[in-house]
C-alpha positions in Angstrom: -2.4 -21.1 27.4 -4.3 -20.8 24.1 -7.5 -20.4 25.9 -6.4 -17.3 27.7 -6.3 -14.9 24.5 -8.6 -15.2 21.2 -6.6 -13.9 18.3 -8.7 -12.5 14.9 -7.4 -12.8 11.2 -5.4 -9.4 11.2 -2.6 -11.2 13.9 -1.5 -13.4 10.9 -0.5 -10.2 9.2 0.6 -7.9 11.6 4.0 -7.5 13.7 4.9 -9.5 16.2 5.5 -6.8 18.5 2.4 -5.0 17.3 0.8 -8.6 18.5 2.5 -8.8 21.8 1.5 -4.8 22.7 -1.8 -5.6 21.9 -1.8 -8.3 24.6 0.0 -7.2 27.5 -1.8 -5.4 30.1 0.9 -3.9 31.0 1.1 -1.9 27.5 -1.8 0.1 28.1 -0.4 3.1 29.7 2.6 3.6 26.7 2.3 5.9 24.0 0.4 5.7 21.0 -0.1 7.4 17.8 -3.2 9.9 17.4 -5.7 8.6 15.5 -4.5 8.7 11.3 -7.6 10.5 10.3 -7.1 9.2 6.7 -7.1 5.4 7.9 -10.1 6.2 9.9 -11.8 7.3 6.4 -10.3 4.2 4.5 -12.5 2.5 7.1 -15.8 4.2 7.1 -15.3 3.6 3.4 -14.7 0.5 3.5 -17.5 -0.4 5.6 -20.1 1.9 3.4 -18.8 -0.3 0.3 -19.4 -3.8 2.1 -23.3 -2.3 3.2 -23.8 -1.2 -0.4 -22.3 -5.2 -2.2 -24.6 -6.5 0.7 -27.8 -4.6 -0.1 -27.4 -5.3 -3.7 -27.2 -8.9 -3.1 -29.7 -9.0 -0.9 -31.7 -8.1 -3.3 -30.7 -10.4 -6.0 -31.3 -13.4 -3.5 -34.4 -12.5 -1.6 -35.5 -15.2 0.8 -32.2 -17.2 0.6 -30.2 -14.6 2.0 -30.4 -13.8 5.9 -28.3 -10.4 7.5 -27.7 -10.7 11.0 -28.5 -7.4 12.7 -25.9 -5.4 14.1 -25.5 -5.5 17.6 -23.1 -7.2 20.4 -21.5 -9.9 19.7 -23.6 -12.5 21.7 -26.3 -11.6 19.9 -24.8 -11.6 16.6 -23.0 -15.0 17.5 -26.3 -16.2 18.3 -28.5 -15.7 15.2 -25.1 -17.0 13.3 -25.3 -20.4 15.0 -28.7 -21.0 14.7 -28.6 -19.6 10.4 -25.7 -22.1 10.3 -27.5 -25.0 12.2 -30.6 -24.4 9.9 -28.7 -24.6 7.0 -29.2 -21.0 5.4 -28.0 -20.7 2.3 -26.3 -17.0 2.6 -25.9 -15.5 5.6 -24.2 -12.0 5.9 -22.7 -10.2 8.6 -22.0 -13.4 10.5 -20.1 -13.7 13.9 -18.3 -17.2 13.9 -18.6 -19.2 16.8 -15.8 -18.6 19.4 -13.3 -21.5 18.7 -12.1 -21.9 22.0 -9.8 -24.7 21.2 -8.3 -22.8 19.1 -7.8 -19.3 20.5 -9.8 -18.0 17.7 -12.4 -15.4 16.8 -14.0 -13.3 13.7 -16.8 -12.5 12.0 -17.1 -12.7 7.6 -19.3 -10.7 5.3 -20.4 -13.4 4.3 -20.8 -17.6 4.1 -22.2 -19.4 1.3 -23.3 -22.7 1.3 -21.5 -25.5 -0.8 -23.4 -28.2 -2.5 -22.0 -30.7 -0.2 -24.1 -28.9 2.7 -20.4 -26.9 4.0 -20.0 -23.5 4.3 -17.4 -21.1 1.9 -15.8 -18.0 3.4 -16.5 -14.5 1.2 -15.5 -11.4 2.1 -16.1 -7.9 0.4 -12.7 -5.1 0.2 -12.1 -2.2 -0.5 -9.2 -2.4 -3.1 -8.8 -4.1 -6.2 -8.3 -7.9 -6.4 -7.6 -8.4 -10.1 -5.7 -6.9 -12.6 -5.5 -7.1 -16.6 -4.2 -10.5 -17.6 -5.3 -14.0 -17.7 -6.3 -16.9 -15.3 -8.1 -15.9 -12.5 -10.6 -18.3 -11.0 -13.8 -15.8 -10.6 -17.6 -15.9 -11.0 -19.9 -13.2 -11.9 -21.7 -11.3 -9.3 -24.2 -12.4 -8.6 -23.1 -15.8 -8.9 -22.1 -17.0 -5.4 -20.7 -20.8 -6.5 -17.2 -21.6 -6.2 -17.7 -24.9 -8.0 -19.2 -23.0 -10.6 -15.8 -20.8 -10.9 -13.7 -20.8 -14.2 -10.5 -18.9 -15.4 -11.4 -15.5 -16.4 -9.7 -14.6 -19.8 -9.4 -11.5 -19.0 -8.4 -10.9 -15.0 -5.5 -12.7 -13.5 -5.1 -12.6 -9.4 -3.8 -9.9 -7.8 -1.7 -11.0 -5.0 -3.4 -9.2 -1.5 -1.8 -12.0 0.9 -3.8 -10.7 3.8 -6.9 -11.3 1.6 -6.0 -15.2 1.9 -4.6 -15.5 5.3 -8.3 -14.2 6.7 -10.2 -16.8 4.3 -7.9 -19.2 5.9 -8.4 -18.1 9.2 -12.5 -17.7 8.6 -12.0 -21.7 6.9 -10.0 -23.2 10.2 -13.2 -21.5 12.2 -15.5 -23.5 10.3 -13.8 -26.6 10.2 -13.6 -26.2 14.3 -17.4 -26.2 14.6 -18.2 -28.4 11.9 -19.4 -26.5 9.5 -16.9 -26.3 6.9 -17.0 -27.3 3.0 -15.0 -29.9 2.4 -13.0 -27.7 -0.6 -11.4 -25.6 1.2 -12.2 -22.2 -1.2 -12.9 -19.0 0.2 -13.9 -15.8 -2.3 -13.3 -12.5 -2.5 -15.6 -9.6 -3.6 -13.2 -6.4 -4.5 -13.8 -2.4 -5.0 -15.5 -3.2 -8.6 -17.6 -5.3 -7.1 -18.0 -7.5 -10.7 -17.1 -10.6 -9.6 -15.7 -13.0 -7.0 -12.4 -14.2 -6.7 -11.6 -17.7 -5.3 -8.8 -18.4 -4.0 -7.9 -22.5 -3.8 -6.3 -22.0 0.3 -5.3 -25.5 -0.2 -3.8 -25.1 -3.6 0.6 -24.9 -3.3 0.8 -21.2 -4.5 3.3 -19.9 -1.6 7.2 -20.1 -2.1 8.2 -23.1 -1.0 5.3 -24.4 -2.4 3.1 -25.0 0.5 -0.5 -23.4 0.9 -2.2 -20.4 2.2 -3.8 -22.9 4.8 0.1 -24.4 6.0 1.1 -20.8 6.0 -1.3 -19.4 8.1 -1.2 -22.4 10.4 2.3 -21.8 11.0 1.8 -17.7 11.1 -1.0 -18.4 13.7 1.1 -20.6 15.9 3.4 -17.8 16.4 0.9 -15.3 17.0 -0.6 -17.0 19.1 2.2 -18.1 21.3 3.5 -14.4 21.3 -0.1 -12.8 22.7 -0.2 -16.1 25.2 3.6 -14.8 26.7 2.3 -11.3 27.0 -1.1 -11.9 28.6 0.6 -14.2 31.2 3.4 -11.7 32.1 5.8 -14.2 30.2 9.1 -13.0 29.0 8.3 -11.4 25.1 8.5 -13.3 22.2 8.9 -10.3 20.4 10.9 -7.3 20.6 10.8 -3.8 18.5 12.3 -3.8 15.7 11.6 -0.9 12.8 9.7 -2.2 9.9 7.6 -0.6 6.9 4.6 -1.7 8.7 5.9 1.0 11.9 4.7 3.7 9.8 1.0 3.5 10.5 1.3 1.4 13.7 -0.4 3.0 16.9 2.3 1.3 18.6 4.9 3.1 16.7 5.6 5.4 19.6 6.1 3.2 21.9 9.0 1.1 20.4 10.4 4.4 18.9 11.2 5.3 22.4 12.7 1.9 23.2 14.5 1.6 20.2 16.1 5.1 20.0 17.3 4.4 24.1 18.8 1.6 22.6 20.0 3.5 19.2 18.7 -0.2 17.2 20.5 -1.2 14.5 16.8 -1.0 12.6 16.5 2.6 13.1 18.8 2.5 9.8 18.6 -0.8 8.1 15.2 -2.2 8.9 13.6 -5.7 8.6 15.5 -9.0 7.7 18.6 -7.0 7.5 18.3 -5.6 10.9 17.3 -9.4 12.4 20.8 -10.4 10.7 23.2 -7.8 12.3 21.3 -8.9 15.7 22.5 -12.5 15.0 25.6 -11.9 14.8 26.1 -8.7 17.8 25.6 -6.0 16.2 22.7 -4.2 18.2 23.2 -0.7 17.3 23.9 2.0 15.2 27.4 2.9 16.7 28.4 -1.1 16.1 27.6 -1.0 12.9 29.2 2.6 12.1 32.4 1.3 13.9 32.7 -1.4 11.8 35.4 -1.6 8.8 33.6 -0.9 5.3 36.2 -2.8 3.3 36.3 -5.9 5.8 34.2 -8.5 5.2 30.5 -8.5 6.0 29.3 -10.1 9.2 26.1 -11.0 7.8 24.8 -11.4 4.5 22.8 -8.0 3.9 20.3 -8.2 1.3 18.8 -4.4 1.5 22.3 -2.5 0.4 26.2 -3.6 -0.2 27.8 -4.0 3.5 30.3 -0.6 2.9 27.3 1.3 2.2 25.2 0.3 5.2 28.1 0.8 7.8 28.5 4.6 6.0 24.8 4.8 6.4 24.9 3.9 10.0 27.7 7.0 10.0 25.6 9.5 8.3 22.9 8.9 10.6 24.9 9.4 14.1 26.3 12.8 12.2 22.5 13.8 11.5 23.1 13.8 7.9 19.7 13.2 5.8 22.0 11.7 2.7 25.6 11.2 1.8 26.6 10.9 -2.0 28.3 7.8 -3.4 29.8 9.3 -5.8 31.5 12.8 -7.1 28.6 13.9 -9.5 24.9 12.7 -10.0 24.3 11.4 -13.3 20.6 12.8 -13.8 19.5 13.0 -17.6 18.8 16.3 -18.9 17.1 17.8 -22.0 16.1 21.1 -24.3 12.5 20.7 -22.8 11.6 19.4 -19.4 8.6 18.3 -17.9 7.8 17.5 -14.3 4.8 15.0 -13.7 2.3 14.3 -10.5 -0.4 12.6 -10.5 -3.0 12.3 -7.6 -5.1 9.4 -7.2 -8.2 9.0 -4.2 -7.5 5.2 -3.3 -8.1 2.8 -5.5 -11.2 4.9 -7.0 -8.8 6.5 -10.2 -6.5 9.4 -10.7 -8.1 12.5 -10.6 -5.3 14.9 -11.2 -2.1 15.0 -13.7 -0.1 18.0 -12.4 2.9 19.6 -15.2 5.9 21.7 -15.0 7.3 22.9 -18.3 11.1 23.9 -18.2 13.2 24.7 -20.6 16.8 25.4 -19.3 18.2 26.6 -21.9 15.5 28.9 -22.7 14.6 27.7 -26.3 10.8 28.4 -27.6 8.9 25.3 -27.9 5.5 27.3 -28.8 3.8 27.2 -25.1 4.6 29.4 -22.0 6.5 27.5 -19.3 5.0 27.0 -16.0 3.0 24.8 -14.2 -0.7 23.4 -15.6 -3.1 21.0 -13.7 -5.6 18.0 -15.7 -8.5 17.4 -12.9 -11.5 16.3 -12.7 -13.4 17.5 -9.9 -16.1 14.9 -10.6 -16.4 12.3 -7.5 -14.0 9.1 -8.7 -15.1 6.8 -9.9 -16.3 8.9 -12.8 -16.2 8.6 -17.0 -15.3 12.5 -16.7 -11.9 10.8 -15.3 -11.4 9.5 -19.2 -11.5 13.3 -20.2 -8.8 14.5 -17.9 -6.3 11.7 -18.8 -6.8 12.0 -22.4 -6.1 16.0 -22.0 -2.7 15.3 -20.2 -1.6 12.7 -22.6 -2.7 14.8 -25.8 -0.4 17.7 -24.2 2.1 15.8 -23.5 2.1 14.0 -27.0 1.7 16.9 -28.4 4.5 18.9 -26.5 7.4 15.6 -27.6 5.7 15.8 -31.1 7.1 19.6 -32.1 10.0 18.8 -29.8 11.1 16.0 -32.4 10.1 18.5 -35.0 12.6 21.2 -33.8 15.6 18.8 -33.5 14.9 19.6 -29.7 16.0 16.8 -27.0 12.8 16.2 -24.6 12.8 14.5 -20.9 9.9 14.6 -18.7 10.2 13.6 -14.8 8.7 12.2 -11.8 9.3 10.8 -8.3 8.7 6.9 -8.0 7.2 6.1 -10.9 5.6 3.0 -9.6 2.2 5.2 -8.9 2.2 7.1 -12.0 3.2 3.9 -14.0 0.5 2.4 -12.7 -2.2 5.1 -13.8 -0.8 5.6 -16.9 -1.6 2.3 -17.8 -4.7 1.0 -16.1 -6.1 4.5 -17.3 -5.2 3.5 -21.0 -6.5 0.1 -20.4 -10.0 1.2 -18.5 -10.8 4.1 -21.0 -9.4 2.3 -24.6 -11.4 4.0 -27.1 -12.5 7.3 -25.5 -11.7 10.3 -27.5 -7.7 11.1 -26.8 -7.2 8.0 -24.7 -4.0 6.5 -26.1 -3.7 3.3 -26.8 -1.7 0.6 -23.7 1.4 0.3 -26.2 1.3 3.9 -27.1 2.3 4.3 -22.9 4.5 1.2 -22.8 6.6 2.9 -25.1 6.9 5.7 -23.5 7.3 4.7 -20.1 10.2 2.0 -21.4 11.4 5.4 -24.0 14.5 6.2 -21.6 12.7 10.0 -21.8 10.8 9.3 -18.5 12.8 9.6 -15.5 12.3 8.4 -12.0 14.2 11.1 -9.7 13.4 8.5 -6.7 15.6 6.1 -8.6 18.7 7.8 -9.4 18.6 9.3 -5.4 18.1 5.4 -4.3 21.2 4.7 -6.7 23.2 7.8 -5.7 23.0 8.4 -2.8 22.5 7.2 1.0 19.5 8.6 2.5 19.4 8.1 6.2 16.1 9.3 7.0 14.1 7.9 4.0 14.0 8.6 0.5 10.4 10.0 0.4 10.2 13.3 -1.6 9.4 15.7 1.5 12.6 13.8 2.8 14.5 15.1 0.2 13.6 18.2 -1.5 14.4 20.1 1.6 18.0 19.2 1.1 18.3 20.8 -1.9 16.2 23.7 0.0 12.8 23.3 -1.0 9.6 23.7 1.2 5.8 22.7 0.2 3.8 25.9 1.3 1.5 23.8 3.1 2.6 22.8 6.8 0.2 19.7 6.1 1.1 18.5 3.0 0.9 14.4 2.7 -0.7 12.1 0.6 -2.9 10.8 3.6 -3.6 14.5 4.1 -4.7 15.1 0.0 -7.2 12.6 0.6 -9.4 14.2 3.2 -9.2 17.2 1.4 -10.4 15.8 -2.0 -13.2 14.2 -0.3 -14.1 17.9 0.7 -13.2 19.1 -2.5 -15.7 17.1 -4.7 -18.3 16.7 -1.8 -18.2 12.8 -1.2 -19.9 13.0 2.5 -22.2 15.0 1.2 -21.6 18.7 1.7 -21.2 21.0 -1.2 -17.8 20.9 -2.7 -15.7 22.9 -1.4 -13.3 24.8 -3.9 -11.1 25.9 -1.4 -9.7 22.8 -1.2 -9.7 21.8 -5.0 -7.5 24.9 -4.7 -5.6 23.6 -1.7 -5.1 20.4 -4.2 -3.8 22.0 -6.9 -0.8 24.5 -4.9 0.0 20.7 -3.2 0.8 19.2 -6.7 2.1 22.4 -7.7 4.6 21.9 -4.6 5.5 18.3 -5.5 6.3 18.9 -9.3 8.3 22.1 -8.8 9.8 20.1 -5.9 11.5 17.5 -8.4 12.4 19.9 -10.4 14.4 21.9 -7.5 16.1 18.8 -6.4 16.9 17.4 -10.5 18.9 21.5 -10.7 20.4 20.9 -7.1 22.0 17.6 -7.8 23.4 19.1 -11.3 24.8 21.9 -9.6 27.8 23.3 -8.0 26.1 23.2 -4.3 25.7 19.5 -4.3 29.9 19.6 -3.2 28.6 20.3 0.1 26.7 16.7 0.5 29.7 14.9 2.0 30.7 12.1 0.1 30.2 8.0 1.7 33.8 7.3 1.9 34.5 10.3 3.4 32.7 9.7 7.0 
């Protein structure tokens, strides 16, 4: 059986059912999504940073370092085999040797050879593989040597399982032909490109505390046995079931259908919870509506309280995009109000911090209300990205300073505040000590201040959202509507790549301004929703217990 399908590293980390479809020939014909043009450019990205880390260490290494030439795969396969056989000491761009045995297939960016004559997996990503901290076991680029490696004082490990689960996979190809290390390291080389990460795949740093290399042994074993069944017209392994990962699936309209014909339990409670309503026969959406919400559970539910997962399974066969839990919101309020948006390109920085200055009560805090935009228009990364941040902060600092002045109570607003958190810091920690750039405590204290306000976290505590709690689920609710037709984060990153020229054509200020009425949208969007849910008209969301 495991010689009829080959499986790559991206099975380990991908659905079961995205596995199976991708594996039965009778899955061709079903629906799929169109193409996600942004994915498509996360790709081409990807690939032009990988061709840039290899020319430059090319360079560095000279006649030590052989590229195999693109091309098919026999071809590539072939000059691999015969660099590894002569004992290279970097080869790039290699194509593994087919490991029949073992149903498996790849190719790595790149293999360096060990001291004890082995080979080491490296590969090169797109996305950050460190963050601030301590303990990371890293090299400098250009040093290549795991055994050289040494906690870094500065960088601890970001966790990027699928980062691991390929080196493992890359490492188990190795070890099939021969040609492995013996230390079972494999690095990785990240967007800033500075220095390699190694990861220990034998080391026990999963829960449970087995390794990367048990876990994707056992992940791998499932795969594979789920792509054998559907190649061989077996009965699934797998069925549909809606999980975060659906979002950007190809296969996402294909189960949709299946699993709306069935009206799936996951349609409203996805992922482990869904699998545990299954177990115990509830299937659907109308099971789980019909059941009693002050009975006992049937399941233990880990995603929401039982009561409010049977009055979400309500909401959604009424068609109601939320349902309050309670009479009135609790949403804190102030003398001067700020909405915040940042937009970031990737991984590459935050190029925009978008404002809305409110003041409900209509006092005079010294500045016209309104909406004001902090870009750069620079291409990310960029030092002009320090000048923009530092603006925005010295506004805001300054706007809380004369509020505290005036005896005036301040509050300032945003929706998920896991992205702007994150830029808030990392930009006070990349730019410390460029003019206006506060200082990483200065914006620990205010994030932690109880003055900045995640809307996305008093809707997730208030109220049941059927549909999603994503903003442009939302705001239309309490009747708001981006001017755009294509407004989307995956959408705002093609049009800043026209908007600052990155594939070379002139920038293109049309959409800078396209940019700009988008965040415009989003912050006066939180604001609409922040005066819906302290008004009168929130009386006509109908309340949990009362479906």
């Amino acid at each position: 059986m495991a010689g009829q399908v080959a499986l790559d590293a991206s099975a380990v980390s991908r659905c079961r059912r995205r596995v199976h479809l991708d594996h039965d020939p009778t899955a061709v014909a079903g629906p799929r999504a169109r193409p996600d043009p942004a994915l498509e450019q996360r790709q081409a990205d990807a690939i032009a940073h990988r061709a840039e880390v290899g020319a430059r260490l090319a360079a560095e290494f000279g006649p030590s370092w052989l590229t195999v030439p693109a091309g098919g795969w026999a071809e590539r396969e072939q000059v691999s085999s015969a660099a590894l056989a002569a004992g290279v000491p970097y080869i790039w761009n290699a194509a593994l040797p087919l490991d029949t045995e073992g149903a498996r297939r790849g190719d790595v960016d790149l293999l360096v050879r060990a001291e004890d004559g082995g080979y080491q997996p490296v590969i090169v990503v797109r996305h950050r593989v460190t963050d601030p901290g301590s303990g990371a076991l890293a090299t400098p680029i250009p040093v290549l040597s795991a055994a050289l490696a040494e906690p870094d004082p500065v960088r601890r490990p970001r966790s990027q399982t699928r980062d691991q689960l390929r080196l493992a996979h890359l490492t188990r190809m190795l070890q099939a032909k021969g040609y492995a290390s013996a230390a079972t390291v494999g690095g990785v080389i990240g967007m800033d490109a500075d220095v390699v990460l190694w990861h220990d795949l034998a080391a026990p740093t999963w829960p449970g505390g087995h390794s990367t290399l048990a876990e994707y042994d056992a992940r791998f074993a499932d795969r594979l046995a789920v792509a054998s069944a559907a190649a061989t017209g077996q009965p699934a392994l797998a069925q549909p079931s809606r999980i975060t990962e659906c979002r950007r699936c190809p296969w996402w309209p294909t189960c949709e259908t299946v699993l709306a014909d069935r009206s799936d339990v996951s349609l409203v409670l996805r992922g482990e919870d869904a699998i545990a309503l299954r177990g115990v026969g509830v299937h659907t959406v109308a099971q789980l509506a019909a059941l009693d919400p002050g009975g006992a559970a049937p399941a233990m539910l880990h995603g929401m309280p039982f009561p409010d997962a049977v009055a979400l399974a309500r909401a959604w066969q009424r068609g109601l995009p939320l349902v309050r839990k309670v009479l009135t919101v609790p949403v804190i309020r102030a003398d001067v109000e700020v909405d915040v948006d940042m937009e970031s390109f990737g991984e590459a920085g935050a190029y925009l911090w978008g404002c809305l200055l409110s003041t409900p009560g209509g006092v005079d805090i010294g500045e016209p209300t309104g909406y004001r935009a902090f870009a750069t228009w620079e291409p990310l990364p960029t030092v002009d990205e320090a000048r923009s941040f530092a603006e925005f902060w010295g506004w805001l600092r300054g706007l809380r300073a004369r509020c505290a002045e005036r005896g005036l109570s301040f509050a300032a607003y945003c929706y998920n505040e896991q992205a702007e958190n994150r830029w808030l810091l990392a930009s006070a920690v990349r730019f410390a000590g460029r003019p206006g750039v506060p200082d990483r405590a200065e914006v620990a204290a205010f994030i932690s201040s109880g003055r900045w306000v995640d809307l996305f976290a008093v809707v997730s505590e208030w109220f049941l959202c059927a549909h999603g709690k994503g903003l442009k689920r939302i705001a239309p609710a309490a009747g708001f509507a981006w001017r755009d037709p294509e407004a989307g984060g995956e959408n705002s990153m093609r049009w800043y790549r026209a908007a600052v020229g990155l594939d070379g054509s002139p920038p293109d200020s049309g959409q800078r301004e396209r940019l700009l009425r988008y965040n415009a949208d989003d912050v006066h969007a939180t604001h609409v929703l922040r005066e819906w849910m302290c008004s009168p008209a929130l009386a006509s969301v109908p309340l949990a217990g009362e479906l």
